[in-house]
GUMIBA-730179 format. One record per atom (N, C-alpha, C): x, y, z; atom name. Coordinates in steps of 0.05 Angstrom, whole numbers. Example, Ala and Ser with C-alpha at 12.3 -4.5 7.8 and 13.67 -1.06 7.14 Angstrom:
       c1       c2       c3   atom
      264     -114      156      N
      246      -90      156     CA
      264      -66      156      C
      257      -45      142      N
      273      -21      143     CA
      258        1      157      C
END
This chain:
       c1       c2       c3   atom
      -50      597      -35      N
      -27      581      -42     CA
      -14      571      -16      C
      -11      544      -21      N
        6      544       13     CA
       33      547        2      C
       43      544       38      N
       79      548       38     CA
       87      521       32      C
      115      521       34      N
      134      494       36     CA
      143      487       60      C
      127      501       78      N
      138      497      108     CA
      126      464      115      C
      136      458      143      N
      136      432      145     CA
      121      443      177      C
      102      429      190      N
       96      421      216     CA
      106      406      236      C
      103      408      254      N
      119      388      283     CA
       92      349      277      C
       73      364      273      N
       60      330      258     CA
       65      321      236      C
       74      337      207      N
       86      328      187     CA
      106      315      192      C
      132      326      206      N
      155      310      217     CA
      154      283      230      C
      137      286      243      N
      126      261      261     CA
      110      236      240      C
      101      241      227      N
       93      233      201     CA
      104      218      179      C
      126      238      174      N
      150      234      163     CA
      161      203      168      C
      172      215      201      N
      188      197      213     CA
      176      177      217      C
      149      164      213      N
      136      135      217     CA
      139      118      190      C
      147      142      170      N
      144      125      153     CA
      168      124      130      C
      188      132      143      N
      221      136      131     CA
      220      114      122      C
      246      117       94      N
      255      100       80     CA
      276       81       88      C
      285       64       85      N
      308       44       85     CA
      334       56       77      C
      355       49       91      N
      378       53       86     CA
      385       54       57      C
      379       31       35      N
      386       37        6     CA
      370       59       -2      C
      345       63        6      N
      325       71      -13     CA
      339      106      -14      C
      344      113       22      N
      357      138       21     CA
      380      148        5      C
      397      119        1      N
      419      128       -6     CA
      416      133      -37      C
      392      114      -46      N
      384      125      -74     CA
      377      141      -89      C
      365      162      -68      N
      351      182      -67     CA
      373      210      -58      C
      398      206      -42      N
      407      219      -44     CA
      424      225      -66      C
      432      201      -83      N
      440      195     -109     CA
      428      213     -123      C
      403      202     -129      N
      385      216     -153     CA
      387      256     -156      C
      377      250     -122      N
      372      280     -116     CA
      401      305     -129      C
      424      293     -130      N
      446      314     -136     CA
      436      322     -173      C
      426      294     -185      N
      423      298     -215     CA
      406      334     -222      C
      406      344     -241      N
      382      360     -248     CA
      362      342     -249      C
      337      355     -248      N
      318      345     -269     CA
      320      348     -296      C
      330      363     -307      N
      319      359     -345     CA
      347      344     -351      C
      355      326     -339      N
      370      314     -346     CA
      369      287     -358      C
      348      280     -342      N
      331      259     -357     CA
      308      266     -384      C
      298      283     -381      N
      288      295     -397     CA
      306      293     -436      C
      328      310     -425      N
      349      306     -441     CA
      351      277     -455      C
      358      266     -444      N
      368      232     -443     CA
      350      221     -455      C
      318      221     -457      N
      304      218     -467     CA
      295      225     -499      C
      300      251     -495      N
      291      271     -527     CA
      324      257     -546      C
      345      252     -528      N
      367      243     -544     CA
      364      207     -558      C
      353      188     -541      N
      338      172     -545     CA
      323      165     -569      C
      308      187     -564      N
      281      190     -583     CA
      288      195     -612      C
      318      217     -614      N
      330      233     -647     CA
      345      201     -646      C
      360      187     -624      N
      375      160     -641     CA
      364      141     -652      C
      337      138     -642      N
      326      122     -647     CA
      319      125     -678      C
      313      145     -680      N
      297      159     -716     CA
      321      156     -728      C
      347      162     -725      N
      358      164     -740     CA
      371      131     -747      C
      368      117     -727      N
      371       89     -730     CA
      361       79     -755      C
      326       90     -751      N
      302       78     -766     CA
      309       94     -794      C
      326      119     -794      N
      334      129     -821     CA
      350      101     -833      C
      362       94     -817      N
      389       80     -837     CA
      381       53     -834      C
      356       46     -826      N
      345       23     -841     CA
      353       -5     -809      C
      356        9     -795      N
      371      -14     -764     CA
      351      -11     -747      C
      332      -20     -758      N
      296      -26     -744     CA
      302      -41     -717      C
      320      -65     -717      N
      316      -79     -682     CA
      338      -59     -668      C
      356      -41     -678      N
      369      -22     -656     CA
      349        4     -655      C
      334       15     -674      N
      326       34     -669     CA
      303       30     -652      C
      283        4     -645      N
      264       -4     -629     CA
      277       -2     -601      C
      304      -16     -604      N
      315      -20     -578     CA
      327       11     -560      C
      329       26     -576      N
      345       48     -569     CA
      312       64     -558      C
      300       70     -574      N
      274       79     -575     CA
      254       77     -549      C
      256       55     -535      N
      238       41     -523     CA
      260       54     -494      C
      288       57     -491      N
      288       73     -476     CA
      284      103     -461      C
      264      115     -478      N
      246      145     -471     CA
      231      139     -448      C
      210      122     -449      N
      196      116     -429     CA
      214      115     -403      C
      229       89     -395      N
      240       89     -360     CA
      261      111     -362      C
      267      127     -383      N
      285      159     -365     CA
      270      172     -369      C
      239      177     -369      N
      227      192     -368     CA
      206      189     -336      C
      201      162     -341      N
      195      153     -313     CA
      223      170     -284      C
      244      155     -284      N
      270      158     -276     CA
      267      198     -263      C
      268      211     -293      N
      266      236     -280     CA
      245      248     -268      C
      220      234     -269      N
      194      227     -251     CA
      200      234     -214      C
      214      210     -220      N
      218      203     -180     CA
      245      223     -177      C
      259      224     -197      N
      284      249     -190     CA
      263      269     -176      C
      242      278     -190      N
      232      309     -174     CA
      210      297     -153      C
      198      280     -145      N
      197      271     -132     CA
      209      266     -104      C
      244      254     -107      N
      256      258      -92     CA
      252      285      -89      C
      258      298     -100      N
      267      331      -96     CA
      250      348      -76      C
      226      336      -84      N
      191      350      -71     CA
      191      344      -44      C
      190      309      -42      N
      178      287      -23     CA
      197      276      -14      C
      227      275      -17      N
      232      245       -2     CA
      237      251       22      C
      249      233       28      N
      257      225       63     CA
      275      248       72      C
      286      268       61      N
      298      289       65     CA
      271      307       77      C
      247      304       67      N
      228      316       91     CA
      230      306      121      C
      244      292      132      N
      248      281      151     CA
      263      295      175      C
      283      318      163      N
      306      333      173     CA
      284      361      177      C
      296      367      201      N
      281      393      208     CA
      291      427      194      C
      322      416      189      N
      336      436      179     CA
      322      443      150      C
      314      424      140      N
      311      418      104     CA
      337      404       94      C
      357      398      101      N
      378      389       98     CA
      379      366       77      C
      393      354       62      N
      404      323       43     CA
      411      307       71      C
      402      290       78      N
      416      264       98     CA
      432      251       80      C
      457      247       87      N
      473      237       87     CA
      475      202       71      C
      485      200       61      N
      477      165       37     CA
      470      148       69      C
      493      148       98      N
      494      126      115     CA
      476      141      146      C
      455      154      133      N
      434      171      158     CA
      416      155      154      C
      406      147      180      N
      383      126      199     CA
      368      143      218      C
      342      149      207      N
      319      162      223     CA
      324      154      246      C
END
């Protein structure tokens, strides 16, 4: 099993291929959420949608419905961020900051 430790060439690594000022700040965004929060958001989605299609409101319950997929995607890159992002960048393990520039 490996560790979660990071290398002096991982860092270096890292740092060639850091994200953009929004992208970080997006990411620092995301990163505060849980993960099953999207998860959540989704399975809630999924009961409005049915119950839409209970009461007979087929173009709201499609429309409501069809949002499972991108917050499920959404809490995708949340752990993602969490695993991988540009916060591998910091030697500490640290969150950079929304206005931090590699």
């Amino acid at each position: 099993m490996q560790t979660a430790e990071t290398t002096p060439a991982d860092r270096q690594e890292a740092q060639q291929h850091s994200e953009g000022r929004v992208a970080r700040a997006i990411e620092y965004q995301t990163a505060r959420l849980p993960s099953d929060t999207f998860l959540w958001a989704a399975i809630g989605s999924m009961a409005a949608a049915a119950l839409f299609q209970l009461r007979d409101e087929k173009h709201l319950s499609l429309f409501i419905g069809q949002w499972a997929a991108p917050l499920l995607l959404m809490g995708l890159y949340n752990k993602l961020v969490k695993v991988a992002g540009s916060d591998r960048t910091q030697a500490n393990g640290s969150t950079p900051a929304p206005g931090y520039v590699a």
